[in-house]
ZATOR-789922 format. One record per residue (C-alpha): x, y, z. Coordinates in pm, whole numbers, plus 50000, padded with zeros to 5 digits. Example, Ala and Ser with C-alpha at 12.3 -4.5 7.8 and 13.67 -1.06 7.14 Angstrom:
% ZATOR-789922
<c1->51230	c2->49550	c3->50780>
<c1->51367	c2->49894	c3->50714>
% end
This chain:
% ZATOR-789922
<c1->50000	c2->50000	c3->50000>
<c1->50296	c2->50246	c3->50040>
<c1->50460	c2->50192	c3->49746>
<c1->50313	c2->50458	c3->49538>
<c1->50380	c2->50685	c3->49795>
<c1->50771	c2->50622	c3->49795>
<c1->50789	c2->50622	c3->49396>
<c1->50598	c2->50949	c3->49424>
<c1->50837	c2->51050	c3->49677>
<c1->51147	c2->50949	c3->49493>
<c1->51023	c2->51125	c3->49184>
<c1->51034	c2->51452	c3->49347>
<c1->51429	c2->51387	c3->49416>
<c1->51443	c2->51316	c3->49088>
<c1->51268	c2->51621	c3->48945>
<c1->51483	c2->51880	c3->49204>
<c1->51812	c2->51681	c3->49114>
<c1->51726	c2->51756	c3->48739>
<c1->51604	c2->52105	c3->48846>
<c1->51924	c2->52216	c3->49041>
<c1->52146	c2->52084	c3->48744>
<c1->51921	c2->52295	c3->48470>
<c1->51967	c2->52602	c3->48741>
<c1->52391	c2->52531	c3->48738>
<c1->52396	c2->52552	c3->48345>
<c1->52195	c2->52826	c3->48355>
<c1->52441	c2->53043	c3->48586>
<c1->52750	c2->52901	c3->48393>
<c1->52604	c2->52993	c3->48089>
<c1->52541	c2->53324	c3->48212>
<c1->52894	c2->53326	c3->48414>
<c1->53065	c2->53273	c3->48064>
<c1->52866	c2->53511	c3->47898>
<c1->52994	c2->53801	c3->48185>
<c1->53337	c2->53684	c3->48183>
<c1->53368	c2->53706	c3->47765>
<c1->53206	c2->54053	c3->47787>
<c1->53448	c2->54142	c3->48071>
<c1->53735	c2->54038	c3->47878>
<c1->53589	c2->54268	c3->47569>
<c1->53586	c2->54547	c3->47749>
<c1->53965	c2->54461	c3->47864>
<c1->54084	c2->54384	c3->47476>
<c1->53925	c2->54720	c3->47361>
<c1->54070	c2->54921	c3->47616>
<c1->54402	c2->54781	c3->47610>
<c1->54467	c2->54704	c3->47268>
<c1->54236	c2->54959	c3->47072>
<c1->54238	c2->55254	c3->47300>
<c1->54520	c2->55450	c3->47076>
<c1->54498	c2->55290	c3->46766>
<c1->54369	c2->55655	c3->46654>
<c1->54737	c2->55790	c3->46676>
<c1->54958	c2->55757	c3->46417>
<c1->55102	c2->55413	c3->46421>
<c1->55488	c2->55522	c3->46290>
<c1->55511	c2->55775	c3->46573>
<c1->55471	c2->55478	c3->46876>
<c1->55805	c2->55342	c3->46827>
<c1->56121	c2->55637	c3->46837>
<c1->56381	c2->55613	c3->46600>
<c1->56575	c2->55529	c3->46901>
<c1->56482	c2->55204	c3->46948>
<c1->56436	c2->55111	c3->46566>
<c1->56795	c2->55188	c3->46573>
<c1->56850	c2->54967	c3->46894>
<c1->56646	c2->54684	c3->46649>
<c1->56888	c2->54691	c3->46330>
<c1->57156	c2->54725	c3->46566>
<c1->57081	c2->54395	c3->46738>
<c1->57038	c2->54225	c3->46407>
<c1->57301	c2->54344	c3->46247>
<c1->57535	c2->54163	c3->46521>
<c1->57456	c2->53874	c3->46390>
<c1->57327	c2->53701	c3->46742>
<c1->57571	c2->53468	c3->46939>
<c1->57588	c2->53106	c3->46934>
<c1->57457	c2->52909	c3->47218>
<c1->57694	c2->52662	c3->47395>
<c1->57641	c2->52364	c3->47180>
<c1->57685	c2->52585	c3->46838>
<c1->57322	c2->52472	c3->46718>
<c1->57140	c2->52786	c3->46738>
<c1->57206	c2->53150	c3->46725>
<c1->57037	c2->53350	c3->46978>
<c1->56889	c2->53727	c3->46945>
<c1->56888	c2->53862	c3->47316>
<c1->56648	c2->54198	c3->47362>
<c1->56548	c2->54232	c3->46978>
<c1->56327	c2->54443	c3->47135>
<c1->56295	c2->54539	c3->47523>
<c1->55974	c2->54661	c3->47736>
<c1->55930	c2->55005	c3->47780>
<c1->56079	c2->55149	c3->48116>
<c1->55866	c2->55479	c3->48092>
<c1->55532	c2->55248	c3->48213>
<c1->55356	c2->54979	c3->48317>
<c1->54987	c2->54848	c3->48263>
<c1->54845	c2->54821	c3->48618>
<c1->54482	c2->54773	c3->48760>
<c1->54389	c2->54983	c3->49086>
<c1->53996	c2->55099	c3->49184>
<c1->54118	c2->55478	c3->49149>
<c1->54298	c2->55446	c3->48794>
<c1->54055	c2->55293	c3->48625>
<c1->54061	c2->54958	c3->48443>
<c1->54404	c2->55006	c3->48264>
<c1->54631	c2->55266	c3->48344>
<c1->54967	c2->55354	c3->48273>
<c1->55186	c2->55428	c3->48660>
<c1->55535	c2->55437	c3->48745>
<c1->55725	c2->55096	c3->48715>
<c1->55827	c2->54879	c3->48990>
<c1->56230	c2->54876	c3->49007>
<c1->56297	c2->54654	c3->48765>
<c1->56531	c2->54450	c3->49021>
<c1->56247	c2->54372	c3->49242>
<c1->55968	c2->54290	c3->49033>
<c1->55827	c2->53964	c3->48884>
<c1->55871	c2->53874	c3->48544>
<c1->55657	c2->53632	c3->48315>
<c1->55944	c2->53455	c3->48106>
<c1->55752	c2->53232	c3->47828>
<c1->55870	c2->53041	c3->47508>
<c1->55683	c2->53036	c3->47146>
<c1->55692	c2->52958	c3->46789>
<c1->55472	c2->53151	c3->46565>
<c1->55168	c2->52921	c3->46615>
<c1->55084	c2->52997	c3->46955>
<c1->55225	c2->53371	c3->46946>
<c1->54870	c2->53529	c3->46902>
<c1->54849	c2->53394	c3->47281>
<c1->55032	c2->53666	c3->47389>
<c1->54735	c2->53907	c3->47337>
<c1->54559	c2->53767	c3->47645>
<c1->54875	c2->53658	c3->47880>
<c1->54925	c2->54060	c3->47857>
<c1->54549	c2->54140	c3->47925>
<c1->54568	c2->53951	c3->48217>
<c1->54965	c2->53973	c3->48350>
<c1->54967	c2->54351	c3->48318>
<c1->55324	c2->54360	c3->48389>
<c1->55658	c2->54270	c3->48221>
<c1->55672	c2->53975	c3->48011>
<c1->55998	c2->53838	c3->47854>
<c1->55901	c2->53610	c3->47506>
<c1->56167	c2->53369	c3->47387>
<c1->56049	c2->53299	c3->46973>
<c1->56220	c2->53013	c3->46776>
<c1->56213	c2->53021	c3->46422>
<c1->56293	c2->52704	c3->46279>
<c1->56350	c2->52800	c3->45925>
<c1->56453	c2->53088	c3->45709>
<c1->56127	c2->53200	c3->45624>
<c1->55991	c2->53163	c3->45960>
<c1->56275	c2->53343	c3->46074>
<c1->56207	c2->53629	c3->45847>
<c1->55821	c2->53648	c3->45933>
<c1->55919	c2->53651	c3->46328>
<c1->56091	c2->53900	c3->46307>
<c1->55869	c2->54153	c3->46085>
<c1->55615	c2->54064	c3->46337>
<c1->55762	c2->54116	c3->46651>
<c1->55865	c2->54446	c3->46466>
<c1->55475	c2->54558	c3->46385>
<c1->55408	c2->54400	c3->46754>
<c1->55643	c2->54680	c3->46865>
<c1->55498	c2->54957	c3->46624>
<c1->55167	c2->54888	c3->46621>
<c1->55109	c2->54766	c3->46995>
<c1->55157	c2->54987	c3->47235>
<c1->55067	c2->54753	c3->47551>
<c1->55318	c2->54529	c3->47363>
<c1->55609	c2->54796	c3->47346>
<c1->55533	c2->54915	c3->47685>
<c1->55555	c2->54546	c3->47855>
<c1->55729	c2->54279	c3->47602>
<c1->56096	c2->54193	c3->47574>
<c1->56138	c2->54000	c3->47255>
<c1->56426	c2->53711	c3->47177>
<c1->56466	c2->53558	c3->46870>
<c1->56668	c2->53172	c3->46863>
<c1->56705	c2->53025	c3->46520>
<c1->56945	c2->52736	c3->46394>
<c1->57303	c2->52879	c3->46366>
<c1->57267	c2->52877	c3->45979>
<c1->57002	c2->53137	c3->45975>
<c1->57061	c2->53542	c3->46020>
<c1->56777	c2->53757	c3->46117>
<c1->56795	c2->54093	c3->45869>
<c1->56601	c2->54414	c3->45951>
<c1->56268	c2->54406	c3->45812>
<c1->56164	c2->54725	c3->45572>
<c1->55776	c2->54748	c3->45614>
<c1->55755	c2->54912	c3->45299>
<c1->55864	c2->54668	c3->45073>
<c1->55656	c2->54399	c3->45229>
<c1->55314	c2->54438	c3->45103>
<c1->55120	c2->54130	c3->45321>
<c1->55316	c2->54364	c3->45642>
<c1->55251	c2->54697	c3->45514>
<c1->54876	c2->54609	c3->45498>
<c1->54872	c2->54613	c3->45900>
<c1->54757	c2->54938	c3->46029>
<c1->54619	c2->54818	c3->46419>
<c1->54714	c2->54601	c3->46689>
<c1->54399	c2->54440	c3->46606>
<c1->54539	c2->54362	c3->46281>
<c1->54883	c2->54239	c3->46365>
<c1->54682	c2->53982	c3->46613>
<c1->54440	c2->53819	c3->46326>
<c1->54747	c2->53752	c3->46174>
<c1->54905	c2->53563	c3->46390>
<c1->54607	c2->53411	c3->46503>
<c1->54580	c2->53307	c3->46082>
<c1->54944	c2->53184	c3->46117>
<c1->54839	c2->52962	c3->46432>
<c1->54598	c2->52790	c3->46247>
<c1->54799	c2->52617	c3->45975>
<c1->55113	c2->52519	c3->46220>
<c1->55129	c2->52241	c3->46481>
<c1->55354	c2->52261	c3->46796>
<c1->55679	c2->52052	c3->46770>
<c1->55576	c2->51938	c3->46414>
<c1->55819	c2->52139	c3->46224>
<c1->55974	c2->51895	c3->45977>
<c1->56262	c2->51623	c3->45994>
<c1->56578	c2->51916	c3->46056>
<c1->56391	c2->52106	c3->46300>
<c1->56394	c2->52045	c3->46690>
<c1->56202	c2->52302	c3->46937>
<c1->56454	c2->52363	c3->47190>
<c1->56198	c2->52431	c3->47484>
<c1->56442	c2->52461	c3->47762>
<c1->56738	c2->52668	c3->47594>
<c1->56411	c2->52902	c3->47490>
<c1->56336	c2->52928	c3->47854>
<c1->56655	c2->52984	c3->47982>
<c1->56685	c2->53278	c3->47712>
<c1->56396	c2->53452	c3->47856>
<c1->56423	c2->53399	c3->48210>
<c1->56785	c2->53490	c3->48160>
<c1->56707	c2->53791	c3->48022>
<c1->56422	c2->53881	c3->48262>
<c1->56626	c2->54170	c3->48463>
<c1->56408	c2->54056	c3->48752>
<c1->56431	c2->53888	c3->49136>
<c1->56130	c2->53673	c3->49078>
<c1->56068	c2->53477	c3->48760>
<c1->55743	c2->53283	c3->48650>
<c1->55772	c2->53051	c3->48370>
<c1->55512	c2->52919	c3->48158>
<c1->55397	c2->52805	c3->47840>
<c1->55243	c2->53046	c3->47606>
<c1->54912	c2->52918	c3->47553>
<c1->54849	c2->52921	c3->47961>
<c1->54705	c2->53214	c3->48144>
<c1->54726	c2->53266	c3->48522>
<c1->54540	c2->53402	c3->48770>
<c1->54445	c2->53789	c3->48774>
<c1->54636	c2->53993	c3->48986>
<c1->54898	c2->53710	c3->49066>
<c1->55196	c2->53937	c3->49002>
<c1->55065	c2->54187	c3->49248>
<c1->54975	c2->53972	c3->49520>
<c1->55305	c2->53743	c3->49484>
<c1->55503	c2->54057	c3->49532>
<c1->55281	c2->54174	c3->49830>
<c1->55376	c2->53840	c3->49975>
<c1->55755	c2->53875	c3->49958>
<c1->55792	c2->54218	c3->50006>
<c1->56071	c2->54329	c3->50220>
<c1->56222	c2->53947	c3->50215>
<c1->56597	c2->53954	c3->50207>
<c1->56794	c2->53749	c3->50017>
<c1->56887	c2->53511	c3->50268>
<c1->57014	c2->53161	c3->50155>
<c1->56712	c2->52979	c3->50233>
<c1->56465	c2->53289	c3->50063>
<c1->56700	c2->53193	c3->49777>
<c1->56653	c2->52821	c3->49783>
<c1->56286	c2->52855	c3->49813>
<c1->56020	c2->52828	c3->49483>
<c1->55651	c2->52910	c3->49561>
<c1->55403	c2->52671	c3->49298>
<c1->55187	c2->52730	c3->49118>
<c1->54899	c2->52497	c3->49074>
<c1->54823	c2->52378	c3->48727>
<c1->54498	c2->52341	c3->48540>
<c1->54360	c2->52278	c3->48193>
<c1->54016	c2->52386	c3->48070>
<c1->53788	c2->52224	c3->47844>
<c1->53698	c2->52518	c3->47626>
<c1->53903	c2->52832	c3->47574>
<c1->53617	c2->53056	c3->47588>
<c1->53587	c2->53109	c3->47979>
<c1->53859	c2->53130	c3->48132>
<c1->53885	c2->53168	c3->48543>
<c1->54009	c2->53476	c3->48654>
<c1->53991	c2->53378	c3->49012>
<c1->53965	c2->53076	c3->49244>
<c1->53589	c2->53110	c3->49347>
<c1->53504	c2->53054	c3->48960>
<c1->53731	c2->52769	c3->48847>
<c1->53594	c2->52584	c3->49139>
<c1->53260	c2->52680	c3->49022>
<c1->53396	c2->52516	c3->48670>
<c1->53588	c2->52234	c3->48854>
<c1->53242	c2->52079	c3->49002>
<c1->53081	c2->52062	c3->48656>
<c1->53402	c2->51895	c3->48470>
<c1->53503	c2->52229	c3->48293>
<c1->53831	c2->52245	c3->48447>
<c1->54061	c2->51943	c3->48575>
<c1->54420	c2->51940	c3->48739>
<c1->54695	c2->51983	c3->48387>
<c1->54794	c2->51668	c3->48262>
<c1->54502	c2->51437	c3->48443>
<c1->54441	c2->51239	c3->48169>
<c1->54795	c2->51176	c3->48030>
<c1->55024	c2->51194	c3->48329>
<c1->54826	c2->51224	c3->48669>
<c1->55151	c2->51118	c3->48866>
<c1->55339	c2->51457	c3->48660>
<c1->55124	c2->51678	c3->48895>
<c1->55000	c2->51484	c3->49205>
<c1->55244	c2->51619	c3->49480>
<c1->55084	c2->51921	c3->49399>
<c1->54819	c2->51808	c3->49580>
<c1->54517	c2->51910	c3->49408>
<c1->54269	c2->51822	c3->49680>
<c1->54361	c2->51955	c3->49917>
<c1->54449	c2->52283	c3->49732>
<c1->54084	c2->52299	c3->49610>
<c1->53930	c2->52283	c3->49975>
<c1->54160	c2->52628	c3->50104>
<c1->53937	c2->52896	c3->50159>
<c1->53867	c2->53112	c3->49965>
<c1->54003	c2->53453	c3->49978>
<c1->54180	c2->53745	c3->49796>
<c1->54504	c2->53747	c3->50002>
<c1->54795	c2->53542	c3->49865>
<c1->54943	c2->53295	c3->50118>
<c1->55154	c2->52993	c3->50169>
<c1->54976	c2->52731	c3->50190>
<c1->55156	c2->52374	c3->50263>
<c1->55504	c2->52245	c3->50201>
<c1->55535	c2->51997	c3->49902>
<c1->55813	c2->51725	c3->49871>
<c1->55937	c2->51653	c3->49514>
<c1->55862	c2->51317	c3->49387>
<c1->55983	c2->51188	c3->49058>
<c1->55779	c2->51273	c3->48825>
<c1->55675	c2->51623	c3->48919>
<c1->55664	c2->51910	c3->48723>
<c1->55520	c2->52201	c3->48891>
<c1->55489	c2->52580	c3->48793>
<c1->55676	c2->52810	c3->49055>
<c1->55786	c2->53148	c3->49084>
<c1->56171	c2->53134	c3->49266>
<c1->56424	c2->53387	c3->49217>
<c1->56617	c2->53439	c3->48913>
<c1->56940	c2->53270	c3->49091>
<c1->56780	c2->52901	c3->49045>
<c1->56968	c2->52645	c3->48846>
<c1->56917	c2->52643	c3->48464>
<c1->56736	c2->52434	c3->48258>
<c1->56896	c2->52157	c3->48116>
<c1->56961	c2->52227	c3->47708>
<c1->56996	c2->51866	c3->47620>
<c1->56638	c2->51820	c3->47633>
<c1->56462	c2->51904	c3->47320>
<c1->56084	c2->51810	c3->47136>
<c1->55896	c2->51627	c3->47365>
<c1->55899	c2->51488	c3->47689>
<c1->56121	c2->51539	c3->48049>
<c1->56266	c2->51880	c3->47950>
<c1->56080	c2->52035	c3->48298>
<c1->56069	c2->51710	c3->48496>
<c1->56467	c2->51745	c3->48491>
<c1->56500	c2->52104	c3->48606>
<c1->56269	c2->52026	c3->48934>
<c1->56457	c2->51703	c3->48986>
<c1->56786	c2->51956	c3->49010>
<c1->56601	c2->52117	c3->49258>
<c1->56497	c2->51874	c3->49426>
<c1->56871	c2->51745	c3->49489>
<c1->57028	c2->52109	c3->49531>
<c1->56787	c2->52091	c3->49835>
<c1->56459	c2->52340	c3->49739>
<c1->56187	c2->52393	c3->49907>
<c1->55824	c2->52389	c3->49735>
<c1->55579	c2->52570	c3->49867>
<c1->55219	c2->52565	c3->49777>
<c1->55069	c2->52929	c3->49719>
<c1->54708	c2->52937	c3->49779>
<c1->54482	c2->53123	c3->49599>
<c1->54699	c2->53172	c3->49268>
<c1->54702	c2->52938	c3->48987>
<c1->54775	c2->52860	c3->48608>
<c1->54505	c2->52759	c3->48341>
<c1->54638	c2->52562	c3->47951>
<c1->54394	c2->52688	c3->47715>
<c1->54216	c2->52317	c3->47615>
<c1->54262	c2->51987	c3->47752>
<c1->54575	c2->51758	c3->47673>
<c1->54458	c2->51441	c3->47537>
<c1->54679	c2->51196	c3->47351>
<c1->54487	c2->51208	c3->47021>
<c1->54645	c2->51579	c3->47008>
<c1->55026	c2->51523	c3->46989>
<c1->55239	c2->51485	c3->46693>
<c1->55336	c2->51158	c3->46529>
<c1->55699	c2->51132	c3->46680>
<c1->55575	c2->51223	c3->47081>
<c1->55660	c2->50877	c3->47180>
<c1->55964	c2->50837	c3->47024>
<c1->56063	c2->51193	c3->47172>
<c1->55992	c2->51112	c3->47489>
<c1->56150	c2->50746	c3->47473>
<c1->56492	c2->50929	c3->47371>
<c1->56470	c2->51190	c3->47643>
<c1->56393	c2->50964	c3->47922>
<c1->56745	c2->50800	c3->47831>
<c1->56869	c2->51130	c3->47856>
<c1->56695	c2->51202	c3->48164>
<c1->56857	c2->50884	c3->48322>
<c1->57199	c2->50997	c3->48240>
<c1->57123	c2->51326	c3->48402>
<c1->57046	c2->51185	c3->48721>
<c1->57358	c2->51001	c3->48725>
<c1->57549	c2->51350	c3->48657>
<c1->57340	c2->51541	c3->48927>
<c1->57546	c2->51314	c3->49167>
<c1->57856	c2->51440	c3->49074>
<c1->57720	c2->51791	c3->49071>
<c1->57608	c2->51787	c3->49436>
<c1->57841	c2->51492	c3->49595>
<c1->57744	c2->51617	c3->49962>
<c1->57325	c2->51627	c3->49877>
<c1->57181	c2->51309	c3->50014>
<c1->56853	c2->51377	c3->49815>
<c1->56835	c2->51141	c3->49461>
<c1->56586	c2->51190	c3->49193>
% end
């Protein structure tokens, strides 16, 4: 006899389940919709808000000299003779800074930080992903410092015409970018003359420089450039952390965006720190995520947990190498509070084979050059770490998002026999690290 009455029961569950899940898509929807407007607003007022003055006047004849200066060095070879290396083709501004503050409006130009005690962004690109610098400056607002590798002569020739509009036409780009150009050691870099390049002369905006490159993107793959060509990821970061200037160095990928006002906050939570030996042996991470879509993406922690519940966002690298982020600790990092002060959160221990993001100071070991293509090229540099006796601490309320998720199906043909040949390498490395810190009792 009370059976009805618990089916009827049951299907009213069922119906509120169904009707709280219709109300979530219904406020991410609208969530999405906000944030893309909000970022709009941000494009057109940083990237369009001067494109009425005259374009040829943005860039003094100072600095165009500086640029065919550079070139006409010739570049210097890097230590194994392979490539040939273009330091500060083109260096931020020093007269100002893109900052946010309630008073100045949504982008404003202040007075610089001392370069010495700032934090740098230090990425790495070819031309395919270099239209991703568009919204790493929207939402860094500081100084960035872009390593580009040209594999070929042609590519060489188009990077640097473009990172020559970039300068001219872009005036958040001149104000905050440091450009480096690596190429094989075959290859010169010439100064490009605008007028005698009619697909370049063509680009009157910002806006117009960035469809380009976002063109470009579209009909190049990463690490697929041909059977002669190697992407030299870590001698690419080394060039522009190297030449970041800076105490504090963050380095990421190009198609990854982190948190808003990260740089800010970070240097809030150092401030006044001396360099001590153990504030020097210290690297603050970063956690890691990927997004499903590149449409929406979190500006703070309240909403990628909002876009964590629903399977929008997962921890970077879930699906093809959970163990390459797990120290990190994702769930625990995901039930912190909430809040809008940055903090330490917990102490990690490395574990082989972890490859967090951190921000340390600019006196932390290189990256190992070896490692090329595909596969161990960061896992190596935190192993060094690891051994020269870091510490990694967790930061709490900061974090890094990779524009899509990383699936295997996505990778180039020769991944696994990239990776296969740089875990051999990787093995011999660990046997060197030995040798390189005899009294370290820490192993890899």
């Amino acid at each position: 006899m009370q059976l009805p009455m618990k089916c009827s029961f049951f299907k009213v569950v069922l119906a509120a389940l169904l009707l709280v899940a219709v109300l979530q898509l219904i406020y991410l929807s609208l969530l999405s919709g906000l944030h893309g407007r909000q970022q709009k607003f941000r494009f057109l007022e940083l990237f369009e808000a001067r494109k009425a003055e005259p374009p040829q006047h943005h860039w003094d004849q100072e600095k165009k000299s500086r640029l065919k200066l550079s070139l006409a060095s010739g570049g210097i070879l890097d230590s194994s003779g392979q490539y040939r290396l273009y330091k500060d083709l083109v260096k931020a501004g020093e007269e100002a800074v893109i900052e946010d503050g309630p008073a100045m409006g949504l982008w404003a130009a202040v007075a610089p930080l001392p370069p010495k005690e700032d934090l740098v962004l230090a990425t790495h690109t070819t031309l395919n992903n270099l239209h991703n610098l568009r919204d790493l400056l929207a939402r860094w607002r500081g100084p960035v410092s872009v390593a580009l590798f040209a594999p070929g002569p042609e590519e060489v020739r188009f990077a640097t015409m473009m990172i020559y509009v970039l300068a001219t036409l872009c005036a958040p780009v001149r104000e905050m970018v440091s450009f480096h150009l690596a190429c094989h050691s075959g290859n010169l870099a010439i100064f490009p003359e605008l007028e005698d390049r009619s697909e370049f002369a063509r680009l009157k905006s910002c806006n117009d420089v960035f469809r380009k490159l976002a063109d470009t993107g579209t009909k190049l793959r990463n690490y697929d450039m041909g059977a002669n060509a190697s992407y030299p990821n870590n001698l690419l970061r080394n060039l522009a952390r190297g030449a970041a200037g800076s105490r504090y160095v963050l380095v990421i990928d190009m198609d990854m965006l982190p948190s808003e006002g990260l740089r800010l906050a970070f240097l809030s939570l150092v401030a006044g720190q001396p360099s001590t030996p153990e504030a020097e042996h210290t690297v603050y991470v970063v956690p890691a995520f990927e997004i499903r879509h590149t449409r929406r993406i979190p500006g703070a922690k309240a909403e990628l947990l909002q876009l964590y519940q629903v399977g929008e966002i997962r921890p970077f690298y879930e699906e093809l190498c959970p163990r390459c982020q797990a120290p990190t600790n994702y769930s625990k990092w995901l039930n912190l509070p909430t809040g809008n002060e940055l903090q330490v959160a917990y102490e990690v221990e490395w574990r082989d084979p972890w490859e967090p993001f951190y921000i340390s100071t600019s006196s932390v070991p290189p990256y190992d050059e070896r490692f090329k293509q595909y596969g161990f090229n960061r896992i190596s540099q935190a192993c060094e770490l690891h051994v020269a006796g870091y510490t990694f601490l967790v930061i709490n309320n900061a974090f890094l998002v990779h524009k899509g998720f990383k699936v295997s199906g996505d990778f180039h043909a020769k991944k696994d026999a990239e990776n296969q040949h740089n875990k051999v390498l990787f093995r011999q490395f660990k046997q060197e690290l030995k040798t390189k810190y005899p009294s370290s009792g820490l192993r890899c």
